[in-house]
Backbone as JSON Lines, residues from 0, in Angstrom:
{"i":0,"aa":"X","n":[118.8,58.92,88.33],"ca":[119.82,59.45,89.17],"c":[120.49,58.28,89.88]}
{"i":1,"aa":"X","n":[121.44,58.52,89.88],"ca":[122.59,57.1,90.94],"c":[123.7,57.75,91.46]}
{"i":2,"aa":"X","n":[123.1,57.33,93.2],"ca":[124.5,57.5,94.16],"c":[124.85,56.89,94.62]}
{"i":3,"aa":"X","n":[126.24,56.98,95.02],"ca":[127.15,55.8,95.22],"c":[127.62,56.04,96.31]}
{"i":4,"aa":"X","n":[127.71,55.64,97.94],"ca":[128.58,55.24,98.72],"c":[129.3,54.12,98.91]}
{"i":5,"aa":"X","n":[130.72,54.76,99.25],"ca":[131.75,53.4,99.55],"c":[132.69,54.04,100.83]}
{"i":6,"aa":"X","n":[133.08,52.96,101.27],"ca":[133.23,52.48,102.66],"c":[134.52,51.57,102.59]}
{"i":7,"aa":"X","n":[135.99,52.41,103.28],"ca":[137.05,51.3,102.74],"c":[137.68,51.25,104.39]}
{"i":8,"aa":"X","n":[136.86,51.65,105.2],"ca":[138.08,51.36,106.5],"c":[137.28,49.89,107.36]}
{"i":9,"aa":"X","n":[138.27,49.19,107.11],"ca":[137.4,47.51,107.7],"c":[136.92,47.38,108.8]}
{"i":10,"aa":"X","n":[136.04,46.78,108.93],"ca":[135.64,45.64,108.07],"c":[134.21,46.93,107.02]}
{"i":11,"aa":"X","n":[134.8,47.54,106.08],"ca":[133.82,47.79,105.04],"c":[132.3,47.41,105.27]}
{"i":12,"aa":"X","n":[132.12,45.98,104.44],"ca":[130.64,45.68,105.27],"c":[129.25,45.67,106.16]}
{"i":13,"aa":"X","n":[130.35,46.98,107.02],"ca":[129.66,47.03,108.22],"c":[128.57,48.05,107.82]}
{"i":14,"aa":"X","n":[128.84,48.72,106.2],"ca":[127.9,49.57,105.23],"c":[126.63,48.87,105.72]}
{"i":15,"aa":"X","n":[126.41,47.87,105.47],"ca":[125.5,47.0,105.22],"c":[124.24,47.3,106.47]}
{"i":16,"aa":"X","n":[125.4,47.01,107.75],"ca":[124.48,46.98,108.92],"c":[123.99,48.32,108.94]}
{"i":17,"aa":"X","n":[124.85,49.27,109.28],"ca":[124.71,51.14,108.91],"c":[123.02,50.94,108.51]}
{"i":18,"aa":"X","n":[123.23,50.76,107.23],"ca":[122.18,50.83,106.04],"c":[120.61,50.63,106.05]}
{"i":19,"aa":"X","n":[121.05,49.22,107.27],"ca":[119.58,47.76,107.11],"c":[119.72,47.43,105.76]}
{"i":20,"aa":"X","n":[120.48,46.95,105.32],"ca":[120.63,46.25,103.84],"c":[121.09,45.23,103.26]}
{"i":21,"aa":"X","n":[121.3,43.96,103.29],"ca":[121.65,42.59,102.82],"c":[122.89,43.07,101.87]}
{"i":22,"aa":"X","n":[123.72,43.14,101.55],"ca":[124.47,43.39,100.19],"c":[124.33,42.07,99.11]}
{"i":23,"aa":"X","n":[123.54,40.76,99.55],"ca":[123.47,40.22,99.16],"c":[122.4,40.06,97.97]}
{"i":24,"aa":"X","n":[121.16,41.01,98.4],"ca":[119.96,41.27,97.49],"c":[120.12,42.93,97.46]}
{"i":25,"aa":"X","n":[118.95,42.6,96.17],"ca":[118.62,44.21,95.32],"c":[117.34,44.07,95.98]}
{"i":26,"aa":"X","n":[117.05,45.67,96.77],"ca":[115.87,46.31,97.0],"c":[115.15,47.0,96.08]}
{"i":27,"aa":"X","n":[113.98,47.22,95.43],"ca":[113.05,47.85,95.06],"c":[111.96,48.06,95.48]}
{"i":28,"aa":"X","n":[111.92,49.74,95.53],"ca":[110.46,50.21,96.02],"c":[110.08,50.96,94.93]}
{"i":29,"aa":"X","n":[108.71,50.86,95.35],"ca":[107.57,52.04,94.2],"c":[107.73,53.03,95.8]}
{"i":30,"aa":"X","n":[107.85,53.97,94.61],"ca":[107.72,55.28,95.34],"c":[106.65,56.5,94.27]}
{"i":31,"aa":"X","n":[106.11,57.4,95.03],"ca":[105.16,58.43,94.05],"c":[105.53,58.87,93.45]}
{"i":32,"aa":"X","n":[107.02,58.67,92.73],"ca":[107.23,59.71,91.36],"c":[107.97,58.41,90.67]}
{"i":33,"aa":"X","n":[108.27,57.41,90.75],"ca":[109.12,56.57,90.17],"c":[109.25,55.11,90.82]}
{"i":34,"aa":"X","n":[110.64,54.22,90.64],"ca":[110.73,53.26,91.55],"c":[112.39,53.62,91.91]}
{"i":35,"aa":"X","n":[112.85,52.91,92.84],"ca":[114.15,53.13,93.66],"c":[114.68,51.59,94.13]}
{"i":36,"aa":"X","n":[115.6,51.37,93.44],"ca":[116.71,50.35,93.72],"c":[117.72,50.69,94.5]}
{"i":37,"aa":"X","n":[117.91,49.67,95.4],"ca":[118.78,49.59,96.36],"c":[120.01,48.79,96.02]}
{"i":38,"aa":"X","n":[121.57,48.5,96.06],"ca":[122.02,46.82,95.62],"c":[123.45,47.29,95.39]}
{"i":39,"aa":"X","n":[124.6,46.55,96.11],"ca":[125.73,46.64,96.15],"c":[126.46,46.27,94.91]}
{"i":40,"aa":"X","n":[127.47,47.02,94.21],"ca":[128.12,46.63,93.12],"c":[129.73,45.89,93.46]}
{"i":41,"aa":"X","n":[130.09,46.25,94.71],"ca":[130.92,45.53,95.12],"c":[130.83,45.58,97.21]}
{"i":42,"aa":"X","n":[131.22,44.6,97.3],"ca":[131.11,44.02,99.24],"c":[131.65,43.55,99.63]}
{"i":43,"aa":"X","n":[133.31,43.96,100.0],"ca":[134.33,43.19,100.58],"c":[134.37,43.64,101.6]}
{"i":44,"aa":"X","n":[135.41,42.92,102.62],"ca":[135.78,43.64,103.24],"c":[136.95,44.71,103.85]}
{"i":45,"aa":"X","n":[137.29,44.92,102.46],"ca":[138.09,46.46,102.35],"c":[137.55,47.25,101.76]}
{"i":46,"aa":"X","n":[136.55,47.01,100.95],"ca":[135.76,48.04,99.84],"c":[134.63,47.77,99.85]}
{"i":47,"aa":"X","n":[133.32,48.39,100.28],"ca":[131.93,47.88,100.53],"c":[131.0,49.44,99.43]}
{"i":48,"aa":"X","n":[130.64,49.05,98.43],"ca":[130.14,50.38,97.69],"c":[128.22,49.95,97.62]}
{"i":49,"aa":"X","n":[127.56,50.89,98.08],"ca":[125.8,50.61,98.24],"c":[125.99,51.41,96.8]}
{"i":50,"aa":"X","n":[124.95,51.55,96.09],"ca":[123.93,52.24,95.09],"c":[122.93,52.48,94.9]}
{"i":51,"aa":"X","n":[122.33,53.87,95.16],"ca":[120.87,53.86,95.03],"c":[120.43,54.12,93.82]}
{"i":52,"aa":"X","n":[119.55,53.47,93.22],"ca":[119.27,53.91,91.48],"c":[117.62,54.45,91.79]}
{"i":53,"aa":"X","n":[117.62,55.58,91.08],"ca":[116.19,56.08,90.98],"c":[115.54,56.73,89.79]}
{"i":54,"aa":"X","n":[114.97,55.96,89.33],"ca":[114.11,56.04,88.55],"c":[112.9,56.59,88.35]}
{"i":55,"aa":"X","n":[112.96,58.25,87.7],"ca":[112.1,58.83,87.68],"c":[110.71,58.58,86.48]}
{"i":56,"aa":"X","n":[109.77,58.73,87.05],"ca":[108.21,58.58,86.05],"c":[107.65,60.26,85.66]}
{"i":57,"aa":"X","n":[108.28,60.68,84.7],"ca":[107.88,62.03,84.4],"c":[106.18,62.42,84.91]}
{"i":58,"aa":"X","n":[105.48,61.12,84.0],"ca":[103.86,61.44,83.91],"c":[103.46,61.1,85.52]}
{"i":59,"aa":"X","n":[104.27,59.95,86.47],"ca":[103.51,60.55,87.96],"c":[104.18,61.07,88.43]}
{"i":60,"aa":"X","n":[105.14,62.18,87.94],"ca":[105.58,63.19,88.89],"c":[104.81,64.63,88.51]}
{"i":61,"aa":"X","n":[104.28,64.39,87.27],"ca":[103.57,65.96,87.23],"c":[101.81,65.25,87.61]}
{"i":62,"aa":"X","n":[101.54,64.2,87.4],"ca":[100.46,63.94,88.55],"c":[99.72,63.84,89.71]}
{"i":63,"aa":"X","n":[101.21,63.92,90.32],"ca":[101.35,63.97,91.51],"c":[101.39,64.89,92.02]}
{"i":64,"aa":"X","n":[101.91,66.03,91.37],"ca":[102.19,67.42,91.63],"c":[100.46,68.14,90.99]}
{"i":65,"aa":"X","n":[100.02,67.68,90.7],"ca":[98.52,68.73,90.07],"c":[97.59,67.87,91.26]}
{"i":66,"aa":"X","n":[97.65,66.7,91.55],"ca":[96.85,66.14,93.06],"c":[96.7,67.11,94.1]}
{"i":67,"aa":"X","n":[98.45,67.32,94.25],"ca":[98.61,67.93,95.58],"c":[98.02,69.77,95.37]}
{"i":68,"aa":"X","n":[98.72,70.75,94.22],"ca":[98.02,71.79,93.71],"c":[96.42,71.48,93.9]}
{"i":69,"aa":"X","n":[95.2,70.78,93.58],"ca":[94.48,70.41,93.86],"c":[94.08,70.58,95.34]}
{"i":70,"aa":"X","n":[94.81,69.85,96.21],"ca":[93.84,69.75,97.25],"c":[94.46,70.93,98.65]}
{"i":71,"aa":"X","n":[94.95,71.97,97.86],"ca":[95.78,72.86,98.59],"c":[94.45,73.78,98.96]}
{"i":72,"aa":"X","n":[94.57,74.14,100.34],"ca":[93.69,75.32,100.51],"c":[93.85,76.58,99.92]}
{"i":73,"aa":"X","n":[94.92,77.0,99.04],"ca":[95.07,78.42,99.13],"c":[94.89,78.53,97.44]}
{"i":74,"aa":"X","n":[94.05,77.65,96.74],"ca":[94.13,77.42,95.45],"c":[92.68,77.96,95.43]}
């Protein structure tokens, strides 16, 4: 999945601060179903666009999901 915010009333950039985000580096986290990239495709300052890319892991998302089924009281 990938979403895109952009930001054109100046100074644009200011996405960045908004955010906590460098536009200068790509973030990646592991997260429990996948991993998630963070990372600007463009950063001016008339046009500032973030992208989040997420990357789903089919096998730990239904793992994750029979854990939690698992430790449910009403099971």
């Amino acid at each position: 999945m990938l979403l895109t915010i952009t930001s054109t009333s100046p100074p644009a950039t200011d996405l960045g601060f908004l955010l906590h985000k460098n536009p200068a580096a790509v973030r990646s986290v592991d997260v429990g179903f996948g991993v998630t990239h963070a990372f600007y495709p463009a950063a001016e300052a008339d046009c500032c666009t973030i992208a989040l890319l997420v990357e789903v892991d089919p096998i730990a998302l239904v793992r994750r999901s029979r854990a939690a089924r698992s430790r449910s009281p009403l099971t």
